[in-house]
C-alpha positions as CSV (number, residue, x, y, z in Angstrom):
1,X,65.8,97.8,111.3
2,X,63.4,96.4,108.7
3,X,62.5,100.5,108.0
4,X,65.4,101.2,108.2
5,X,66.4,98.9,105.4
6,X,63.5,99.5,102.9
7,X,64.3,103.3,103.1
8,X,68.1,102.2,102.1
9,X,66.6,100.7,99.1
10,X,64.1,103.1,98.3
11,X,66.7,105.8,98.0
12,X,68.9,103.3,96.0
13,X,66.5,102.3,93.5
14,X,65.5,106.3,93.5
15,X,69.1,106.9,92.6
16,X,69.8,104.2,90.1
17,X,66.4,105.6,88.1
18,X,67.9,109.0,88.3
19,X,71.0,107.9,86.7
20,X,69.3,106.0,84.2
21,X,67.2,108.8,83.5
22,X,70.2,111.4,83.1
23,X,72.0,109.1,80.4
24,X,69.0,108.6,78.3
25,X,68.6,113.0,78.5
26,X,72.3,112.5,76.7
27,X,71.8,110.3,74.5
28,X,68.2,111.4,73.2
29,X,67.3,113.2,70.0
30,X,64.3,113.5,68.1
31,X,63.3,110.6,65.4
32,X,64.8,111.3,62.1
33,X,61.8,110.0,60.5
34,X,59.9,113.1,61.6
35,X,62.8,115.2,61.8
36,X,65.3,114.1,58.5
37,X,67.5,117.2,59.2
38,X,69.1,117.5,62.3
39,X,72.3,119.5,63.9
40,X,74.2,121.4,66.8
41,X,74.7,124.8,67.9
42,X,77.8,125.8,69.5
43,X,80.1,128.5,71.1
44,X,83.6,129.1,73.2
45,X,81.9,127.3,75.7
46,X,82.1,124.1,74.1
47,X,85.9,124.2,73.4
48,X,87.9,122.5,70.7
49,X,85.5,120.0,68.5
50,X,86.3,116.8,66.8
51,X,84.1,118.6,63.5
52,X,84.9,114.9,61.5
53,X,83.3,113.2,64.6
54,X,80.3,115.4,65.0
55,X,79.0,114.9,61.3
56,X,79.8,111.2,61.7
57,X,77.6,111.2,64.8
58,X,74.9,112.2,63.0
59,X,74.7,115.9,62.6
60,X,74.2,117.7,59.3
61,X,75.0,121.2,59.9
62,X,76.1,123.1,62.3
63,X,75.8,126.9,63.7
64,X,78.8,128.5,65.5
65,X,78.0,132.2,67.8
66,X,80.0,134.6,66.4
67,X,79.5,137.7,68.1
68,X,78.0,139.0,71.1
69,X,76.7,142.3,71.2
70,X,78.9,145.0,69.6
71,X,82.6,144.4,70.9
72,X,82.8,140.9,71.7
73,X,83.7,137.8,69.6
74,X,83.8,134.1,70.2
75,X,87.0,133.3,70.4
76,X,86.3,129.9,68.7
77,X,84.5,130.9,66.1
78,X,86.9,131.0,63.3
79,X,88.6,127.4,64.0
80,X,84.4,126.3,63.9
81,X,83.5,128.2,60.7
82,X,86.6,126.4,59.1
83,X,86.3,123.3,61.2
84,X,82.5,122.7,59.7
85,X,82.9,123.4,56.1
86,X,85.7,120.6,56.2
87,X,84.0,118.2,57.7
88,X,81.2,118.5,54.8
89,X,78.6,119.9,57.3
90,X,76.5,123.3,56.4
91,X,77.3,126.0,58.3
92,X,75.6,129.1,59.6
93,X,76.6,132.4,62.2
94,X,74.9,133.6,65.2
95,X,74.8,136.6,66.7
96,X,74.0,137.1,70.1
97,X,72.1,140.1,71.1
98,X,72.6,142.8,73.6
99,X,69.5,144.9,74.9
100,X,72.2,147.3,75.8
101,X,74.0,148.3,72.8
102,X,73.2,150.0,69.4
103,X,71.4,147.9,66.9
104,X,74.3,149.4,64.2
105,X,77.5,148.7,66.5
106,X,75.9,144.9,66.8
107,X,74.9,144.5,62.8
108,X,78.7,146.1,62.3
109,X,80.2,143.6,64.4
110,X,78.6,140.6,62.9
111,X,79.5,142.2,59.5
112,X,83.0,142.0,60.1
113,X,83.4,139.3,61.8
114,X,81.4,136.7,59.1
115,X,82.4,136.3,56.2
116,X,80.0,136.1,53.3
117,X,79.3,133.0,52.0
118,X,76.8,132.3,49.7
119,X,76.1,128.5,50.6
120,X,75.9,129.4,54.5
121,X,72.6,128.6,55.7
122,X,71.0,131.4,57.2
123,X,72.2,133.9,60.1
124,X,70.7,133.8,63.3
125,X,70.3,136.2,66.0
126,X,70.2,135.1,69.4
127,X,67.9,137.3,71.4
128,X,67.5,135.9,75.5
129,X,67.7,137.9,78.6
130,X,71.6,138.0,80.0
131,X,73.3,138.7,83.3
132,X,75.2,141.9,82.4
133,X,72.8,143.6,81.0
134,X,69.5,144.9,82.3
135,X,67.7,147.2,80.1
136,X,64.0,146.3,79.5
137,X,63.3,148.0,75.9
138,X,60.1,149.0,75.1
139,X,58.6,146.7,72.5
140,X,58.4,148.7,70.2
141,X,62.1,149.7,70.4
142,X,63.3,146.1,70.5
143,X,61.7,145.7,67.4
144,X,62.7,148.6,65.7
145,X,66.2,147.8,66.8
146,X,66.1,144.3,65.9
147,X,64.5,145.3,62.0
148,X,67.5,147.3,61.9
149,X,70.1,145.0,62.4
150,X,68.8,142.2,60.2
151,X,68.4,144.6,57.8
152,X,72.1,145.3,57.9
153,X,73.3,141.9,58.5
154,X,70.4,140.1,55.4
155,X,72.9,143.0,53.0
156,X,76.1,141.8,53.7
157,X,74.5,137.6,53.6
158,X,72.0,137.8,51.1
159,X,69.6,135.7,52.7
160,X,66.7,136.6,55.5
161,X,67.8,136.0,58.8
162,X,66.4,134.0,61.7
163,X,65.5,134.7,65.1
164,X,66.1,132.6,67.9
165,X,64.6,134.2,70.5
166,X,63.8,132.4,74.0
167,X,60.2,131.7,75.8
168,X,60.7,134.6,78.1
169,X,61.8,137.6,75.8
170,X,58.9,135.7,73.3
171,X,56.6,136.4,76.1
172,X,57.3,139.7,76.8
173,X,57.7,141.1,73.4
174,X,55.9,138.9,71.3
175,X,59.0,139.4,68.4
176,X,57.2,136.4,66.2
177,X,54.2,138.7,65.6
178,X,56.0,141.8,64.7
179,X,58.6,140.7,62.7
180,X,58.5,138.4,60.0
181,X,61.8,136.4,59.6
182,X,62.1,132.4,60.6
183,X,61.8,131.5,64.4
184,X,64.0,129.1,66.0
185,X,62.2,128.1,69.3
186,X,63.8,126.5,72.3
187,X,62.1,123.6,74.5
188,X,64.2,120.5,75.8
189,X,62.8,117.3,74.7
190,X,59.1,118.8,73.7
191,X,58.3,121.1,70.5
192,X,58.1,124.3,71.8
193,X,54.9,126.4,71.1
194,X,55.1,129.7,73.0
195,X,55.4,132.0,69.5
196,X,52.3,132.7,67.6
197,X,53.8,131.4,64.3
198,X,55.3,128.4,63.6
199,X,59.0,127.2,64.5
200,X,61.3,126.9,61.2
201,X,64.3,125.5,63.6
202,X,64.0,124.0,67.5
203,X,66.8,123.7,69.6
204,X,65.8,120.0,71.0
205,X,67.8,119.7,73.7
206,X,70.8,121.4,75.7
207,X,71.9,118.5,77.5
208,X,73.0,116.2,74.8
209,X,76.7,114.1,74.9
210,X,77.7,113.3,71.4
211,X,81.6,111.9,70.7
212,X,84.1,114.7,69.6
213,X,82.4,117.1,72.0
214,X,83.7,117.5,75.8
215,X,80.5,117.8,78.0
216,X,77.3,118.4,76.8
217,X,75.5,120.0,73.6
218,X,73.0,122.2,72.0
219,X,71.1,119.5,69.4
220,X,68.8,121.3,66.6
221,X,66.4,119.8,64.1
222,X,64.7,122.1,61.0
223,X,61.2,121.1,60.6
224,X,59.9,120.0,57.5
């Protein structure tokens, strides 16, 4: 019985540290006194947002996916672009990249989609590995592909874009190396340091609860 007992407890305690560890994952950011500037990045999958709430929770901008690939747009993205700029928050587009489509179909999409703004901060393109889709480029073609469409999408918003492009697709095509446009890395809860230049933006976390949001969200900070 007395095993039995401390084996109750043991799991117990085990599972009372395990919920203590999961609410401090949600409630964790990086210190503003490294990291002054800090926001989220969102999408569909984050539903309706409480835009008013967010920035009062502490984020200063925010970036909302626009498209995906070359025929498919967020369906939120329009109430989020408005939603931002009237809460007083910067704002900024993300496109999210197919290995199977044309580079021009994708930039053309993003094109029409966005509008031009001249305060916007930056477009982003989103460049991970995707169920749906299995195409394995040859690096050289990715980044001949890539070039193109930032090309096309930097003429319609006047400013270079960014690449957020994740640890696997980094290690397979080394993008950072071969094309010169700001990185945004992705590593929860550490600074991420798998591209050979330095990070300009780093996803922090993708587990974060903030008020005005329903489950959890992508937090960003810009480095220095």
């Amino acid at each position: 019985m007395y095993g039995i007992g401390r084996f109750v407890l043991i799991v117990l305690a085990l599972a009372v540290l395990g919920v203590a560890g999961w609410q401090y994952a949600a409630r964790w950011r990086p210190s503003t006194e490294t990291y002054p500037v800090q926001g989220v990045d969102v999408s569909e999958a984050n539903g309706a947002i409480e835009w008013p709430v967010v920035a009062g929770g502490g984020a200063d901008f925010a970036y909302a996916v626009a498209t995906d690939g070359a025929v498919q747009r967020d369906r939120q993205f329009e109430t989020n672009w408005q939603g931002i700029a009237a809460a007083g928050m910067r704002r900024g587009a993300v496109h999210v990249w197919s290995m199977c489509q044309p580079a021009i179909d994708q930039a053309n999409a993003f094109n029409t989609v966005v509008p031009r703004d001249d305060r916007a901060l930056p477009a982003a393109i989103d460049i991970d590995t995707v169920e749906g889709c299995d195409t394995q480029p040859e690096r050289q073609q990715l980044v001949d592909a890539i070039r193109q469409a930032a090309s096309m999408i930097e003429a319609h918003t006047g400013t270079p874009v960014m690449l957020r492009v994740s640890r696997t697709v980094e290690r397979r095509y080394d993008l950072a190396s071969a094309i010169p446009r700001p990185l945004w890395a992705q590593g929860n809860f550490f600074a991420p340091d798998y591209a050979s230049r330095p990070w300009r933006m780093w996803r922090a976390s993708d587990r974060r609860r903030i008020d005005g949001v329903n489950g959890t969200i992508n937090w960003d900070v810009a480095a220095q």
